[in-house]
N, CA and C atoms as an extended XYZ file, in Angstrom:
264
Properties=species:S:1:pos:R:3:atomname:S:1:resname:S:1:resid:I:1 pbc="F F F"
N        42.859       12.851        0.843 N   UNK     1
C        42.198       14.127        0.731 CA  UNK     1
C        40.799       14.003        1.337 C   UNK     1
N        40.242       15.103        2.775 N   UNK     2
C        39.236       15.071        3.045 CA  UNK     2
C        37.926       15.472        1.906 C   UNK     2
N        37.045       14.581        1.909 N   UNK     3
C        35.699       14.750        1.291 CA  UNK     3
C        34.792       15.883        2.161 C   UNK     3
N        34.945       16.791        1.605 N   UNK     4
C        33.578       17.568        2.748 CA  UNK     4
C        32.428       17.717        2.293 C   UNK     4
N        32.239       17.574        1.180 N   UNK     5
C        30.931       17.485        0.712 CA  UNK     5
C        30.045       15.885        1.581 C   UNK     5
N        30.795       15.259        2.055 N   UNK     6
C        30.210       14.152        2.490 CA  UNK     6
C        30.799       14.291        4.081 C   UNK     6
N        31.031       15.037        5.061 N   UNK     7
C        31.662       14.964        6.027 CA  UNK     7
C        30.465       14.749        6.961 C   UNK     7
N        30.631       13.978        7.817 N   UNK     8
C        29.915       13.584        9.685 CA  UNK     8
C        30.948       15.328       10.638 C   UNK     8
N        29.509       15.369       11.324 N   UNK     9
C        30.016       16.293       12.234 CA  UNK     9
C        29.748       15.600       13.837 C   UNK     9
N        30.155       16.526       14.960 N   UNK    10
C        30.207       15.962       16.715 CA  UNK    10
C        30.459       16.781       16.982 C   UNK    10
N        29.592       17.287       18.533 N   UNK    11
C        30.005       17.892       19.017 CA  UNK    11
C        30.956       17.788       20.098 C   UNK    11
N        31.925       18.400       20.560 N   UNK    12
C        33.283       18.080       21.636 CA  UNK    12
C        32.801       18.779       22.671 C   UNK    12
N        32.279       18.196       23.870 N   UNK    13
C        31.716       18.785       25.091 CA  UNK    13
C        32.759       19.281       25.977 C   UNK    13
N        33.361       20.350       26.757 N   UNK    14
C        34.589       20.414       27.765 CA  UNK    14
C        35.754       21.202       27.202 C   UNK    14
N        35.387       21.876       26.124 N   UNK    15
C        37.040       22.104       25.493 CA  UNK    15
C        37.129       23.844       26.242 C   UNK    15
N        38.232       24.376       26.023 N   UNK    16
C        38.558       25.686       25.830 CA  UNK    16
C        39.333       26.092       24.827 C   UNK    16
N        38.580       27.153       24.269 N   UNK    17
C        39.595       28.223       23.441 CA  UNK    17
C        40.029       29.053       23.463 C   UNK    17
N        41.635       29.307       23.592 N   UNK    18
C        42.084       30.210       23.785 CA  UNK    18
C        42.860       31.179       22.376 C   UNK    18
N        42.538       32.341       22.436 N   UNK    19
C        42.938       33.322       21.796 CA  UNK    19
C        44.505       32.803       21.827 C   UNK    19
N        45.280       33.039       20.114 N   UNK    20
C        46.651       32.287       19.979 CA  UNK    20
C        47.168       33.553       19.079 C   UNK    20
N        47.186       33.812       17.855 N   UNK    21
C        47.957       34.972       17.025 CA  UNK    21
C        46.920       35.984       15.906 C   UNK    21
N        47.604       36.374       15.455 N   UNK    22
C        46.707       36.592       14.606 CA  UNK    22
C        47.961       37.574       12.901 C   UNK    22
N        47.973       37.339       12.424 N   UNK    23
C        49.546       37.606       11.258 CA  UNK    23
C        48.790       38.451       10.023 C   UNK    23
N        49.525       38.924        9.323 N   UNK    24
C        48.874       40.090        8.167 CA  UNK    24
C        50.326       39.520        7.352 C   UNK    24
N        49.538       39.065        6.045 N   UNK    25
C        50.414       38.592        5.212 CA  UNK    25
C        50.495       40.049        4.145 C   UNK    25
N        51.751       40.044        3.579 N   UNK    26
C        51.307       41.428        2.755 CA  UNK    26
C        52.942       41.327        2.064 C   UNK    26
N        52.983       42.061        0.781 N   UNK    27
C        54.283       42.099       -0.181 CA  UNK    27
C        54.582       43.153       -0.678 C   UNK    27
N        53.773       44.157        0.042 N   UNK    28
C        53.362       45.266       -0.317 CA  UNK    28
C        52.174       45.730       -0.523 C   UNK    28
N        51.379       45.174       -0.007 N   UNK    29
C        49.532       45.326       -0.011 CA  UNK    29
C        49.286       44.392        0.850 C   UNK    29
N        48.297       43.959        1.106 N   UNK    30
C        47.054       42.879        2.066 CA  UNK    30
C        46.735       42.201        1.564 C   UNK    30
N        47.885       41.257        1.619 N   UNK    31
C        47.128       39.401        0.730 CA  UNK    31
C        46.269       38.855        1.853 C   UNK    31
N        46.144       38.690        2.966 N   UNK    32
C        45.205       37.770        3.762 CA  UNK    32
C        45.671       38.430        4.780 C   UNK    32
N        44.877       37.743        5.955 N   UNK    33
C        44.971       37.808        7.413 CA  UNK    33
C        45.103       36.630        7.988 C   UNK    33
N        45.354       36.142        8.972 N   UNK    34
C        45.450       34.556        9.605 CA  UNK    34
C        44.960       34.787       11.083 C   UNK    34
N        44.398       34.473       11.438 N   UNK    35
C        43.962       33.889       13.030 CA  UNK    35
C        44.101       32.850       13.226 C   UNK    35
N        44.296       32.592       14.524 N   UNK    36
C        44.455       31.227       14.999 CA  UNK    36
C        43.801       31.238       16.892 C   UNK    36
N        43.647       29.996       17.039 N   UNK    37
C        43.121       29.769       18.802 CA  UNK    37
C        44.067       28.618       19.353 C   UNK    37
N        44.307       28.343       20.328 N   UNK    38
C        44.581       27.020       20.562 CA  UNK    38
C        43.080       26.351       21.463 C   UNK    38
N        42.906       25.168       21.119 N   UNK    39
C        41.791       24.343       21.679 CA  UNK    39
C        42.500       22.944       22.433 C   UNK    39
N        41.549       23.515       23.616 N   UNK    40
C        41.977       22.232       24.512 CA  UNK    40
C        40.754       21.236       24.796 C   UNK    40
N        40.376       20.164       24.355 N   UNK    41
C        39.877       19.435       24.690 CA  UNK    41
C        40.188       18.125       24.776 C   UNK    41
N        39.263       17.529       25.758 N   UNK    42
C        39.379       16.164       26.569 CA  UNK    42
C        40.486       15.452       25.560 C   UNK    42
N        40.945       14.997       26.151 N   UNK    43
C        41.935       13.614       25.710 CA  UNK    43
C        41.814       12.421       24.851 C   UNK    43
N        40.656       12.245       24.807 N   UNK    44
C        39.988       11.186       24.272 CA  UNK    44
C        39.193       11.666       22.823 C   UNK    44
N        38.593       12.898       22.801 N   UNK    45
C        38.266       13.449       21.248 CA  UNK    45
C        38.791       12.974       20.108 C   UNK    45
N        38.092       13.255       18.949 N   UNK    46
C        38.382       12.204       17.763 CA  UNK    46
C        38.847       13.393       16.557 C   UNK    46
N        39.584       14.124       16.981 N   UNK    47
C        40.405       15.048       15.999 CA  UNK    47
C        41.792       14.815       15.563 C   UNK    47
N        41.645       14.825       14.362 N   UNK    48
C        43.193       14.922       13.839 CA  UNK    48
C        43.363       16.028       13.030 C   UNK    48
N        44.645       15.950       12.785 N   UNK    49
C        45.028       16.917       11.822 CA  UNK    49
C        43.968       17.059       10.112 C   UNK    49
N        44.111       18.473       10.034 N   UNK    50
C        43.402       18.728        8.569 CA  UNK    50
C        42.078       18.822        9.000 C   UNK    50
N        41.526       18.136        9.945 N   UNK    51
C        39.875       18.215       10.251 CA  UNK    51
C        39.518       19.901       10.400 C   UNK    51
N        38.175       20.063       10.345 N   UNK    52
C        37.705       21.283        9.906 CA  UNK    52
C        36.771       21.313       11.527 C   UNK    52
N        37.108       22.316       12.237 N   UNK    53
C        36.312       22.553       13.721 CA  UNK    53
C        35.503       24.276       13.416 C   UNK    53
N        34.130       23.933       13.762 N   UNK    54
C        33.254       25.031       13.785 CA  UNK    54
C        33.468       25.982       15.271 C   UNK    54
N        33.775       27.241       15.088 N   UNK    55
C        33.668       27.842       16.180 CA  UNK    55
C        33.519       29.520       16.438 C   UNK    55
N        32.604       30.076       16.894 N   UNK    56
C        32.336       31.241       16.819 CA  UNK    56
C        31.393       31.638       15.427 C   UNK    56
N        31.126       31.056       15.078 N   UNK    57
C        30.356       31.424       13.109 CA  UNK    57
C        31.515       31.193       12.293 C   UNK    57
N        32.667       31.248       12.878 N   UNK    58
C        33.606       30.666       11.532 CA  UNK    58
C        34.235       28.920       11.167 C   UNK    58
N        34.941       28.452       10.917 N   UNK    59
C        35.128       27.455       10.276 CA  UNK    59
C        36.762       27.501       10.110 C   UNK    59
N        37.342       26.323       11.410 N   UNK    60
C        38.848       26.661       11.131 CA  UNK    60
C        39.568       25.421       10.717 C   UNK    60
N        40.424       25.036       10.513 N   UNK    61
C        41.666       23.922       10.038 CA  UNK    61
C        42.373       23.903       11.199 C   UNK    61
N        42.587       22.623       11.468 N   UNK    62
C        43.249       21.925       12.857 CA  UNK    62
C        44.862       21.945       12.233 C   UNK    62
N        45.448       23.144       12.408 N   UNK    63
C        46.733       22.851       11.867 CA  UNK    63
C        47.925       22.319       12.536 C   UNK    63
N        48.516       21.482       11.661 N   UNK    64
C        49.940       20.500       12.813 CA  UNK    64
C        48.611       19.176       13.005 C   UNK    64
N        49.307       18.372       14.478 N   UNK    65
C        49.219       17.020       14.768 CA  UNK    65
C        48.524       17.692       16.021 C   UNK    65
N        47.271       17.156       16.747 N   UNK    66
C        47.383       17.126       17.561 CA  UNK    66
C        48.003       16.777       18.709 C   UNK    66
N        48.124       17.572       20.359 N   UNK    67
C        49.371       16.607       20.909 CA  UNK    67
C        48.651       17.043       22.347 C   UNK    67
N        49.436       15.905       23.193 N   UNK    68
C        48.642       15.758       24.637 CA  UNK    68
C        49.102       16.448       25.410 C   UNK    68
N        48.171       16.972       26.704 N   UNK    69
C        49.061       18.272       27.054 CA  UNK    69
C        48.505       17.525       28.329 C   UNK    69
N        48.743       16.573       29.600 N   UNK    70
C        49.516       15.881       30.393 CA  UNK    70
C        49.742       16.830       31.644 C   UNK    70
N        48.603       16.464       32.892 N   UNK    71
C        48.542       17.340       33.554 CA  UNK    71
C        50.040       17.041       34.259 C   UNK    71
N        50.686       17.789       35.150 N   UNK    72
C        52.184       17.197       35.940 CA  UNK    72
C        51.309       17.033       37.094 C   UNK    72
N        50.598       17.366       37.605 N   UNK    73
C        49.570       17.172       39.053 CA  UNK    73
C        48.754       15.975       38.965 C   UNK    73
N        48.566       15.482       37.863 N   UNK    74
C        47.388       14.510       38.439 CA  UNK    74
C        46.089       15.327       37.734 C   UNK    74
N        46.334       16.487       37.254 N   UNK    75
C        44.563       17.045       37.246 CA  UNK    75
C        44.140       16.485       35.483 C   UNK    75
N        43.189       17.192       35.304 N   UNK    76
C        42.866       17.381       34.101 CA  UNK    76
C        43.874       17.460       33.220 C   UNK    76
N        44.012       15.963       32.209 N   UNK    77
C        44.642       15.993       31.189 CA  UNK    77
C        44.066       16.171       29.386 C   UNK    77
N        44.542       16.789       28.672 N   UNK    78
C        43.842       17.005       27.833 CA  UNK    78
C        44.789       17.338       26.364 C   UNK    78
N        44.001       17.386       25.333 N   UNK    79
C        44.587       17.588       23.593 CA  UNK    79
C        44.359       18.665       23.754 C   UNK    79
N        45.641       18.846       23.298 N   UNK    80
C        45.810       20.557       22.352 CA  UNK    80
C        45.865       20.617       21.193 C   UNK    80
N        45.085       21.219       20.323 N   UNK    81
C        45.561       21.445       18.537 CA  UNK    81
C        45.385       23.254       18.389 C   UNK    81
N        45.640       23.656       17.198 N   UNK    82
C        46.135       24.995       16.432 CA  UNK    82
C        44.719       24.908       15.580 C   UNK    82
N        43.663       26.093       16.268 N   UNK    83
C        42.741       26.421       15.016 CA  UNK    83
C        43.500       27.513       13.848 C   UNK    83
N        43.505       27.267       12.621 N   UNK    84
C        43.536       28.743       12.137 CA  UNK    84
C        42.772       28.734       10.764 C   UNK    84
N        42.795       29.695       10.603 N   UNK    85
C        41.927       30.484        9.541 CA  UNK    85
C        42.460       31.888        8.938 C   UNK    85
N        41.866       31.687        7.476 N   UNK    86
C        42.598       32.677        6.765 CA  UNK    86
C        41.673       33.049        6.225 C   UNK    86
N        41.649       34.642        5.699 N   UNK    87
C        40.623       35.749        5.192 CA  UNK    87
C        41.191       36.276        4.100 C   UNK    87
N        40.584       37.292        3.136 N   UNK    88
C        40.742       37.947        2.541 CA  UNK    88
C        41.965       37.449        1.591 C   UNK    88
Protein backbone atom coordinates (compact mmCIF):
# COMPACT_ATOMS: atom_id res chain seq x y z
CA UNK A 1 0.00 0.00 0.00
CA UNK A 2 1.31 3.43 -1.24
CA UNK A 3 2.25 5.92 1.69
CA UNK A 4 1.33 9.39 0.41
CA UNK A 5 1.61 11.19 3.21
CA UNK A 6 5.37 10.50 2.78
CA UNK A 7 5.56 10.37 -1.13
CA UNK A 8 8.87 11.88 -3.39
CA UNK A 9 7.63 13.64 -6.42
CA UNK A 10 9.64 14.19 -10.41
CA UNK A 11 9.06 15.77 -12.90
CA UNK A 12 8.69 13.60 -16.48
CA UNK A 13 10.12 15.95 -19.18
CA UNK A 14 8.74 14.85 -23.05
CA UNK A 15 5.46 13.17 -22.36
CA UNK A 16 2.05 13.73 -24.17
CA UNK A 17 -1.42 13.64 -23.09
CA UNK A 18 -3.90 12.58 -24.83
CA UNK A 19 -7.61 13.01 -24.20
CA UNK A 20 -8.94 9.00 -23.65
CA UNK A 21 -12.87 8.65 -22.20
CA UNK A 22 -14.70 10.03 -20.02
CA UNK A 23 -18.00 7.48 -18.33
CA UNK A 24 -21.05 8.67 -15.99
CA UNK A 25 -21.61 6.04 -13.51
CA UNK A 26 -25.30 6.21 -12.40
CA UNK A 27 -28.21 3.45 -11.04
CA UNK A 28 -30.52 5.77 -11.43
CA UNK A 29 -28.95 9.10 -10.33
CA UNK A 30 -25.12 10.39 -10.63
CA UNK A 31 -22.82 8.35 -8.54
CA UNK A 32 -19.49 9.76 -10.11
CA UNK A 33 -17.95 10.69 -13.29
CA UNK A 34 -14.56 9.11 -14.56
CA UNK A 35 -12.03 10.71 -16.90
CA UNK A 36 -9.23 9.36 -18.12
CA UNK A 37 -5.96 10.51 -20.64
CA UNK A 38 -3.54 8.26 -22.01
CA UNK A 39 0.21 9.51 -21.28
CA UNK A 40 3.04 8.86 -23.31
CA UNK A 41 6.24 9.29 -21.96
CA UNK A 42 9.90 8.46 -22.59
CA UNK A 43 10.66 4.87 -22.07
CA UNK A 44 12.84 5.03 -19.43
CA UNK A 45 10.42 7.01 -16.71
CA UNK A 46 9.99 5.62 -13.31
CA UNK A 47 6.13 4.97 -13.23
CA UNK A 48 4.27 2.12 -12.28
CA UNK A 49 1.09 1.16 -11.67
CA UNK A 50 -1.09 2.80 -8.66
CA UNK A 51 1.39 5.86 -8.75
CA UNK A 52 -0.44 9.15 -8.47
CA UNK A 53 0.60 11.70 -11.71
CA UNK A 54 -0.23 15.53 -11.32
CA UNK A 55 -1.74 17.04 -14.36
CA UNK A 56 -3.77 19.98 -15.35
CA UNK A 57 -4.66 21.02 -11.37
CA UNK A 58 -5.94 17.58 -10.94
CA UNK A 59 -4.39 14.46 -9.51
CA UNK A 60 -4.84 11.08 -11.41
CA UNK A 61 -4.11 7.13 -10.73
CA UNK A 62 -1.94 5.35 -13.29
CA UNK A 63 -4.46 2.67 -13.92
CA UNK A 64 -3.38 -1.03 -15.30
CA UNK A 65 0.57 -1.76 -15.85
CA UNK A 66 2.33 0.40 -17.71
CA UNK A 67 3.34 -0.89 -21.28
CA UNK A 68 5.84 0.04 -24.12
CA UNK A 69 4.58 1.41 -27.10
CA UNK A 70 7.73 0.49 -29.61
CA UNK A 71 8.19 2.66 -32.46
CA UNK A 72 7.86 -0.03 -35.88
CA UNK A 73 10.16 2.78 -37.70
CA UNK A 74 12.96 3.19 -35.65
CA UNK A 75 11.48 6.60 -34.23
CA UNK A 76 10.59 7.59 -30.90
CA UNK A 77 9.86 4.83 -28.58
CA UNK A 78 7.98 5.35 -25.56
CA UNK A 79 5.48 4.18 -22.20
CA UNK A 80 2.05 4.37 -22.33
CA UNK A 81 -0.14 4.27 -19.07
CA UNK A 82 -4.15 5.13 -18.35
CA UNK A 83 -4.58 8.43 -16.23
CA UNK A 84 -7.98 8.34 -14.57
CA UNK A 85 -9.84 10.06 -12.13
CA UNK A 86 -13.04 10.03 -10.48
CA UNK A 87 -15.45 12.92 -9.18
CA UNK A 88 -18.39 13.39 -7.45
Amino acid sequence: MPDWDNATSATIAGCSVQPSTTMLSQDGRVLGLQESFNLYMPFDADVIEGDRIEYGGNSYVVSGIPRPWISPTGGLSNKQVTLERWTG
